[in-house]
C-alpha positions, 0 to 999 in steps of 0.5 A: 508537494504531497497531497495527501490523497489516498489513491489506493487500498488493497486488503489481504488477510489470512496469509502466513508469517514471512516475505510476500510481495504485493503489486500495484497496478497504478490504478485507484480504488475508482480504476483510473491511471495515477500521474507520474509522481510520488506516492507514500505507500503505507503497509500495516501488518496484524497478527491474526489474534490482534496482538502484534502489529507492524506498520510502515510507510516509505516513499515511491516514485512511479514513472509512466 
C-alpha cells in the first residue's frame, strides 16, 4: 500500500554532466527517521539552459 507521501526533497544545482551518486540518510525534510518500507525515489535532471530534462522514478525497499 503506497501512500504517496513525500517524505524527502534533496536539491543539488550546478554540477557537471556524467554519474553522481546522491545518499539518503532515511530522514525527512522535518529530520525524523522513516519506517521500514518501500519508498519511490524520483530523480529529475535539467540542463543548466532549461532545454533537456530527464526524469525517473524506481522503487526501493529500505530496511532498519
Amino acid at each position: 500500500h503506497v501512500m504517496g507521501q513525500l517524505v524527502r526533497t534533496i536539491e543539488i544545482d550546478n554540477i557537471k554532466a556524467g554519474f553522481h551518486q546522491v545518499q539518503w540518510n532515511s530522514l525527512t525534510d522535518n529530520g525524523q527517521k522513516v519506517p521500514s518500507g518501500m519508498y519511490i525515489v524520483r530523480m529529475k535532471a535539467i540542463s543548466t539552459e532549461g532545454k533537456k530534462m530527464f526524469q525517473k522514478s524506481q522503487k526501493i525497499v529500505y530496511l532498519k
